[in-house]
N, C-alpha and C positions, 0 to 999 in steps of 0.2 A: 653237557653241550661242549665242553673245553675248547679247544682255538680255533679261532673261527676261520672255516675255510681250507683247512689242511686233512680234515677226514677224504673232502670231495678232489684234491690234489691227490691223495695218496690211492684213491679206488682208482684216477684217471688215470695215473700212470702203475696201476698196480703189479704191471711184472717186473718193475723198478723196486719197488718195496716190500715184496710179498713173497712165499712160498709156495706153491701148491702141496700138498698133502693127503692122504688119504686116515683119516681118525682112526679108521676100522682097523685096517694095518697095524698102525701105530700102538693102538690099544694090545691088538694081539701080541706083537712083538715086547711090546714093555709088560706083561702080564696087568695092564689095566691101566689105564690113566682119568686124570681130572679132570676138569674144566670149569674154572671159575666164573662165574655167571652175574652178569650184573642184571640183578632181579627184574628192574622197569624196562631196560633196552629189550630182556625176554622177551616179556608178557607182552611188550608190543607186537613182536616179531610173531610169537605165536597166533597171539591175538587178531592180527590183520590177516594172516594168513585164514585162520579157524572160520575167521567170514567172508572171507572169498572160498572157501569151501561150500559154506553150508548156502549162500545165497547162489553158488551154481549150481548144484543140487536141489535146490529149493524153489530157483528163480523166481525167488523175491529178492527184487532191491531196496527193500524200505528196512531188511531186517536191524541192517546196523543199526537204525535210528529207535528201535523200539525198545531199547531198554536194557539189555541182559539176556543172553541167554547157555546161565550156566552149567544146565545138566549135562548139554552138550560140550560144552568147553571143557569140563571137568574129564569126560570120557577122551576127548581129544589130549588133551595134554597127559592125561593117563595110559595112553599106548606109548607117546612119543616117549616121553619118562622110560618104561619100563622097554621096550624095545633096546632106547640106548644102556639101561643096567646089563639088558643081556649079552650086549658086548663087550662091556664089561669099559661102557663109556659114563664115570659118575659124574653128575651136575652137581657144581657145589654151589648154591647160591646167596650172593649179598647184596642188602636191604641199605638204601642211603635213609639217614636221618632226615625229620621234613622239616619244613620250611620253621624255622625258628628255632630249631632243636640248638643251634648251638649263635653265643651273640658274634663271635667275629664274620663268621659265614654269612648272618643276616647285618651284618653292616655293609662287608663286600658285596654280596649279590641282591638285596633290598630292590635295588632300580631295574634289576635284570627280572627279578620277578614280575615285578610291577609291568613291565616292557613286554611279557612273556604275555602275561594275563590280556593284556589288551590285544593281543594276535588271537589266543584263544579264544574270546566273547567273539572276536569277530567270525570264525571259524565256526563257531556253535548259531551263531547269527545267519549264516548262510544256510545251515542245514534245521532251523526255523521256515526260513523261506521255503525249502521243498516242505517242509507239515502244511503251510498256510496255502500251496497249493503257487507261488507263485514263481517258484523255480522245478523246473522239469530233474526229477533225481537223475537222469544220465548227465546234466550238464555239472553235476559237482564232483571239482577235482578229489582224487583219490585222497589228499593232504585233508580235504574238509570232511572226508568221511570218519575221521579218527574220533568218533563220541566213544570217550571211554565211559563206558558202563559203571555206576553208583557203588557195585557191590563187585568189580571185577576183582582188584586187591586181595578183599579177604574172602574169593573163590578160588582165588590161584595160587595165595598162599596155603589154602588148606586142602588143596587138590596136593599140592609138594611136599605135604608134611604128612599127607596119609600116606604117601611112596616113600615114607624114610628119606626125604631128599633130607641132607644138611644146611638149613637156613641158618646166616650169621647175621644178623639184626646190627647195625650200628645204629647207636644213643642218636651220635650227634652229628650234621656233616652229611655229607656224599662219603658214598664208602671209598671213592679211586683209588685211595692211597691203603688203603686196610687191604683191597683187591691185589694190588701191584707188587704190596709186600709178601703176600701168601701167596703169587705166582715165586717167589724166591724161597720160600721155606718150607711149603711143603711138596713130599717129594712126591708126591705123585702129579703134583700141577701141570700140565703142560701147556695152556693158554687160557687164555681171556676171552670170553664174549661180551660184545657193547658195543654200543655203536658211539661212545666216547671220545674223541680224538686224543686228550689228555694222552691215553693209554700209546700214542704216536710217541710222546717225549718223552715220556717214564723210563727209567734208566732198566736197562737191558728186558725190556718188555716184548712180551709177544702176546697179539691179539687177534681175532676175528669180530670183524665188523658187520653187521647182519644181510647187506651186502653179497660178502661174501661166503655165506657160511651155504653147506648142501650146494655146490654150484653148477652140479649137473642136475639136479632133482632126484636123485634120489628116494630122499624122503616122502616126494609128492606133496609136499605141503600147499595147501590153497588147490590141490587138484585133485586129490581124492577125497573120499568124506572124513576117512582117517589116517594120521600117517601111515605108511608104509616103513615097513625093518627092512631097512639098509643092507645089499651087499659091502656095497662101500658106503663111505660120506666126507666128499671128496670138499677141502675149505684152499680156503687162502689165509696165510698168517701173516699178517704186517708186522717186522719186527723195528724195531727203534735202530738198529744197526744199519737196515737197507732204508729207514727212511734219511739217515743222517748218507747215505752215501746219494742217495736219489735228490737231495738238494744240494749237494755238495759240502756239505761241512764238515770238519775234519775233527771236532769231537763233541764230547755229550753236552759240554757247557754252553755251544754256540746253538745248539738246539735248543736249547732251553732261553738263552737270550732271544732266540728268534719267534719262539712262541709266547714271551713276557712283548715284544713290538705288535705280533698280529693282532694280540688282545686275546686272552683268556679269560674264567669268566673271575678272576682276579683284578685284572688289571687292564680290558675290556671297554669299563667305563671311562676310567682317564685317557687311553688312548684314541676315544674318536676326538676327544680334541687335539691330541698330540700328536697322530701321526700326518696330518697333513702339512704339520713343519715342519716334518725329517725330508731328507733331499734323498728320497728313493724314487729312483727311474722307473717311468711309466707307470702302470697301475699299480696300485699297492696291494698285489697279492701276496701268496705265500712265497711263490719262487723270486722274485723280486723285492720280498724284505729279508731270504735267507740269502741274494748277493749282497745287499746292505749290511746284515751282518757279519757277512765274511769280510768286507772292508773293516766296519768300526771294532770290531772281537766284541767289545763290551757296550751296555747301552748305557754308559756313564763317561763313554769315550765324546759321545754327540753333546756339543753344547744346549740342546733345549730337553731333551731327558736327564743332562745331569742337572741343570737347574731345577727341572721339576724334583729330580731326589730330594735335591735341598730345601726344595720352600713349598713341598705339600707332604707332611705326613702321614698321608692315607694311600699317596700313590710310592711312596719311598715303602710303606710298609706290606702292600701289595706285591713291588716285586720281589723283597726278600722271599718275601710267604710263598711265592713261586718257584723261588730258586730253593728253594730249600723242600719242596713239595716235588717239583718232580726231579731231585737226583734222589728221594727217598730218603731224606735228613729229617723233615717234619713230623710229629703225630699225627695221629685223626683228630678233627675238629673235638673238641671241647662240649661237653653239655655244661649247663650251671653247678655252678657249687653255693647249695642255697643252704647245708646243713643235711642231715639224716634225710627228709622228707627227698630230695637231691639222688643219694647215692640209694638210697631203698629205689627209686623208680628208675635210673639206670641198670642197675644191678636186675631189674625184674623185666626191663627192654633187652638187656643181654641175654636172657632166659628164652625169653619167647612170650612172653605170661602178657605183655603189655604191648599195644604198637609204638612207635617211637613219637606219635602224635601228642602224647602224655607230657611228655618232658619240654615240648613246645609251650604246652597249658602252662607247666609248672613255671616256665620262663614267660612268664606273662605275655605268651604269643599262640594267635591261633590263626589261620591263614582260613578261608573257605574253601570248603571243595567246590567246585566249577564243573555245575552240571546241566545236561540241557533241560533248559523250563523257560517260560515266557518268559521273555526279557524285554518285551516292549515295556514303555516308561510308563512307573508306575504300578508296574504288577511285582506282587509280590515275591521276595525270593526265601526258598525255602533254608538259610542258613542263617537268615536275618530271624524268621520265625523261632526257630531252635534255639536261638542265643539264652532265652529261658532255662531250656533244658539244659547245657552246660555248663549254665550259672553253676549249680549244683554239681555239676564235674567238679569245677574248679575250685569249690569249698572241700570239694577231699584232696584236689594233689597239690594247694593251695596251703603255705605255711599260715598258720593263725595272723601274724600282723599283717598277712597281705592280702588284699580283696579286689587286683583289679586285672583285668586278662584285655589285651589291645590285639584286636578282630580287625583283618584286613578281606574284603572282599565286594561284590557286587551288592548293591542295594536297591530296591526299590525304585530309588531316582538318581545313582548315580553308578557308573558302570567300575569303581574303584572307591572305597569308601576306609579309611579307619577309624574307628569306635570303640570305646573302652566298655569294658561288660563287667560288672560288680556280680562276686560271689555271693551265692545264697544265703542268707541269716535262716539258719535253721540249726534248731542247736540235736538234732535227729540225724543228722549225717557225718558219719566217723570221716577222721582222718584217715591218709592211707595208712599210716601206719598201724591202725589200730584193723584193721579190716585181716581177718584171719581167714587162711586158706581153707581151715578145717572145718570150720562153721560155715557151715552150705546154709543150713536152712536161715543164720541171722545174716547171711548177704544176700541170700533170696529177698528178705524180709525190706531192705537196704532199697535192693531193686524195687521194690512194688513200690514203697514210698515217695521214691524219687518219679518213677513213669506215671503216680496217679497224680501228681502237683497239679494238673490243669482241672482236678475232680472237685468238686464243690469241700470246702472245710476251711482248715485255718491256714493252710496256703495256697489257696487258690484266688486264682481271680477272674475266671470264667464264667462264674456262675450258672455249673454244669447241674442238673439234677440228680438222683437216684443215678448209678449204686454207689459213686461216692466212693472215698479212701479205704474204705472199709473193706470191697470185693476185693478177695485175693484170687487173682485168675490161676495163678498157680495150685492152690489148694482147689479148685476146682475142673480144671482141666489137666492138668500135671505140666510136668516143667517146659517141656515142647509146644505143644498148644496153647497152653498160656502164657508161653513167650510172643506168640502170633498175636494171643488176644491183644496182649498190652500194647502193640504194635498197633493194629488196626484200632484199637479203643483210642489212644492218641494220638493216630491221624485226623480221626472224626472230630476230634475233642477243641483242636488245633483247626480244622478248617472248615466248622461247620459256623454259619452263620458271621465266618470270618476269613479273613486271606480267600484262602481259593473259593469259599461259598460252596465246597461241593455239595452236591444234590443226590438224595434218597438211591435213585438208578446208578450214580458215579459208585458211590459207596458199596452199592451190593454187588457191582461187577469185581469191586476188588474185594472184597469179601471171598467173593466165589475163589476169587483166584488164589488166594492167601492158603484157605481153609480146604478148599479142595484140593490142590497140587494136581488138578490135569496134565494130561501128558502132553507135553510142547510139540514134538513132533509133529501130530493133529494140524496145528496151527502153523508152521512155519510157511509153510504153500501156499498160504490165505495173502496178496500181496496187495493189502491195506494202505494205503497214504495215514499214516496219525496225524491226527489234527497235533498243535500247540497244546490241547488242554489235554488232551491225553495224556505226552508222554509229561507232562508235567505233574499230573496228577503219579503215573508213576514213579516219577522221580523220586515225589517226594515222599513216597514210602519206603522208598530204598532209603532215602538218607536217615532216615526215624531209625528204620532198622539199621544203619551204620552206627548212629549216636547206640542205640540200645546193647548190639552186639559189641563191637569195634570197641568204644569206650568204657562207656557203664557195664559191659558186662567181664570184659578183662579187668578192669579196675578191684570188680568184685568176684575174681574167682570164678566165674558161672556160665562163661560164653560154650565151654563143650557141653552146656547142657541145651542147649539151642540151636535149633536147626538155621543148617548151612544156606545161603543166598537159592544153591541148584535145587533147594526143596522145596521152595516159597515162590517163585517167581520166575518168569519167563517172560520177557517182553513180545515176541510175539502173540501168548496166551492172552496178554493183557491186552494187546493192541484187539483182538480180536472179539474180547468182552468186550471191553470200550465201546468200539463202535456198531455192538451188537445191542447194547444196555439203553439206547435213546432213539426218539423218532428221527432227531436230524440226523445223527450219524450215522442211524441204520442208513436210510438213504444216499446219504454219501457213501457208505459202503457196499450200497447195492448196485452205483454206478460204475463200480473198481473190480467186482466179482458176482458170480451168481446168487441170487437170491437164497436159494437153498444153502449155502455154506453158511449167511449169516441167519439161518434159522436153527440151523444144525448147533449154530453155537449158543445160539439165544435158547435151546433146549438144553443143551450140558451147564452151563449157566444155571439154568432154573433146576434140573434135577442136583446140583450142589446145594442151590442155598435149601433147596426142601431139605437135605439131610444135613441137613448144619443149622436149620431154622433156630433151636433151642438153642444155642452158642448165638447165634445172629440178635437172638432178641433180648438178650443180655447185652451184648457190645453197644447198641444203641439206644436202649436204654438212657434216658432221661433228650435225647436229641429228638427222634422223629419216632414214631410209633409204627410197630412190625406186626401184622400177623404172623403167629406162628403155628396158624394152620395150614398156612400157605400150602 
């Protein structure tokens, strides 16, 4: 986010602070250059673009809200990628640590998340209303259309990493300052992407803000189905030089005072009480705190900011950590130092082997992922459900004397909740350290343990029937498909007869969908309204398969043995079984589209689960009873 208000100063007046350029050029002429990539500002950029592509191609506008729709995105970012190699334009990309990875970051920005999250719900709240049918989808602004997808992350990270892109994962922190220093050290660097402001006062920085990046099109991005290879690819580079002359300050340090006044996301929070009793004319924007700072030089020269230095240690400590952050004096944020358990899960986050979500656990923090599912009051959320299942995370990246992880997120009845979650008593699950890379088949073994805990024995408490701890869906359908099973086995397991109550027809549509891997194309033209229980039912198979892949399976060595998000799932496929799978939806969906499209699909549907019958009547096993003459 960095200072607030100075990204939208700097695009307004951007032939004050900016360059224009041509990449393609540039690259030729330097025999190749880099560009340092801040991972999320990406995947946004891409991302918003890739469905404004496919939904004016498609024209469906419900696409955004149905789920995911990987295979496509994969292929999309898969041109753009390798297009820009062949001009020999490399994307280097880096990964900010999450929300707990490191304790100073989660002291300072704690309120700002919290403040963040309640924008989001509401954001996710609006585009509910279009599922429930009570807001028209042309009437939601483009800002509420942002549903990020359950399983976009780790599609987009492994779409980067099959193109050889260079991913630099930081532990702990936002990477801005790991970014800003390798815009200075390595040589092939030649700017920044992000839509960061921060990246405005970093000493001697040059950036593109997404904005400004492609500014003639180019690329085609959001207009054709796939990008287009560039003649040119013409950006704007905001440099820290022409922003300090575009406000007028006469050097890096007054830049930096100026952006500790606006509020950063440092110093941020103390300033909405503080700045209304600094004596800055007119509104307190950015060009009018940067004439205030041309008077005072320092913000310890004002008698109400040097008394705050003096008699609050959090905001005195705040703005050092700024001043010392963006002349490039500071490290990167800090992970814990709990002991070996510690530097083994850093050490294995720097690799790639882990996500940096690990080291959040291992610091007694896990934040929810925020995704769209009922939110009316009282339904259930599917991270609250789960908390089971990571109990048992956090007894392996969990040091033996400590047993307690504090869970911040949405609950059932309250839209912000913190909760402490006790690790597993199970004396069958290694620590990390003991978990070897090379022993596939006893971390397979590891994995089945942990995914059948809802199966009837001596940890359960479901009191699930037949086939019990015992089936190894691995030894039976081999490492891919039986990663699916255990996926759908403990969806069912989790919401049958509980939380979401699903029902027999919910179950076989995703069945079908899981098991079959139809081809999404088919379905993206089908322009369905999802009900609320749809995409929640989807959702929350995406996030089973997050915990299973994402976590439990980097933990344990095993996630390249498992098929990627673009294999398994497509939200339009879903939305399309969905409401092909019941009388009332069928009907609802007959009023949106031709009758024939949702028979056509209620036929692919039924010819899946015939050929998957035997697989089907294993997984549901001991819940509802399947012919498997079907």
């Amino acid at each position: 986010m960095g200072i607030r208000g100075l990204l939208g100063c700097c695009l307004y007046k951007r032939d004050e602070c900016s360059e224009m350029v041509d990449l393609v050029a540039i690259a030729e002429k330097q025999d190749g250059i880099e560009l340092l990539v801040d991972f999320y500002s990406f995947e946004h950029l891409i991302s918003k673009n890739f469905l404004r592509s496919i939904q004016k191609f498609k024209k469906n506008p419900y696409i955004f809200m149905n789920g995911g729709e990987y295979s496509n995105l994969d292929r999309y970012v898969s041109k753009l990628v390798q297009d820009l190699k062949s001009l020999n334009i490399s994307l280097v990309f880096y990964l900010d640590g999450t929300k707990g990875s490191s304790d100073e970051a989660t002291r300072q920005k704690l309120d700002t998340w919290i403040e963040r999250h309640e924008d989001e719900l509401q954001k996710l709240q609006e585009v509910l209303n279009v599922c429930k049918g009570l807001t028209p989808v042309q009437n939601l602004l483009e800002e509420s259309c942002k549903v990020r997808p359950v399983l976009l992350e780790i599609q987009f990270y492994n779409t980067l990493a099959a193109l050889g892109c260079e991913i630099v994962q930081c532990p702990a922190g936002e990477a801005d300052i790991v970014i800003a220093k390798a815009l200075q050290e390595r040589k092939k660097a030649y700017a920044i992407i992000s839509n960061d402001s921060d990246f405005c006062v970093f000493k001697d920085c040059r950036f593109i803000p997404n904005e400004l990046f492609d500014i003639y099109g180019d690329l085609q991005l959001g207009i054709t189905e796939l990008p287009e290879k560039p003649l040119r690819l013409v950006v704007s580079v905001i440099t820290t030089t022409k922003v300090m002359s575009m406000l007028g300050v006469r050097n890096h340090n007054l830049l930096v005072e100026m952006g500790i006044v606006i509020g950063n996301d440092f110093t941020g929070y103390y300033m909405e009480s503080l700045k209304p009793q600094l004596d800055i004319r007119g509104r307190k924007g950015v060009e009018n705190v940067a004439g205030w700072i041309r008077h005072y030089k320092n913000i310890q020269n004002h008698p109400v900011l040097a008394e705050a230095m003096a008699s609050d240690p959090g905001f005195r400590a705040a703005v050092f950590h700024s001043q010392g952050f963006y002349k490039l004096e500071a490290g990167p944020d800090q992970p814990p130092k709990k002991g070996y358990f510690s530097q083994l899960i850093q050490e294995r986050i720097m690799k790639g082997t882990l996500p940096s979500t690990i080291i959040s656990m291992h610091n007694n923090f896990y934040w929810h992922r925020l995704l769209l599912e009922d939110t009316a009051f009282g339904q259930p959320s599917v991270e609250c459900a789960l908390a089971e299942l990571r109990s048992y995370i956090y007894r392996i990246v969990l040091p033996r004397h400590e047993n307690l992880v504090n869970e911040y997120g949405r609950s059932p009845y309250e839209t912000l909740r913190k909760a402490g979650v006790l690790a597993a008593e199970d004396d069958k699950i290694p620590p990390i350290n003991r978990i070897n890379e090379q022993k596939i088949f006893q971390n397979l073994r590891h994995f089945h343990n942990i995914m059948s805990h809802l199966e009837i024995g001596p940890t359960s408490n479901a009191g699930i029937n037949p086939p019990g701890p015992g089936c190894n869906w691995f030894e039976r359908y081999g490492r891919k498909n039986g990663f699916i099973v255990y996926i759908l086995r403990y969806f069912l397991l989790l919401t049958w007869h509980r939380n979401l109550h699903v029902t027999e027809n919910e179950f076989m549509a995703l069945a079908a969908l899981a098991l079959g891997r139809p081809d999404p194309n088919i379905y993206h033209g089908l322009c369905l309204r999802p009900t609320p229980r749809c995409v929640t039912i989807g959702n929350w198979f995406q996030d089973i398969y997050r915990h299973a892949y994402s976590f439990l399976g980097s933990i344990l060595y095993i996630r390249h043995e498992f098929p990627l998000p673009k294999e398994i799932f497509s939200g339009s496929a879903w939305t399309a079984f969905y409401m092909s799978c019941k009388d009332d939806t069928f009907h609802m969906g007959a009023s949106q589209v031709p009758v024939e499209l949702l028979i056509r699909t209620q036929q692919d549907m039924n010819r899946i689960i015939k050929e998957k019958r035997h697989m089907i009547k294993y997984i549901v096993e001991g819940c509802f009873l399947f012919d498997d003459r079907f």
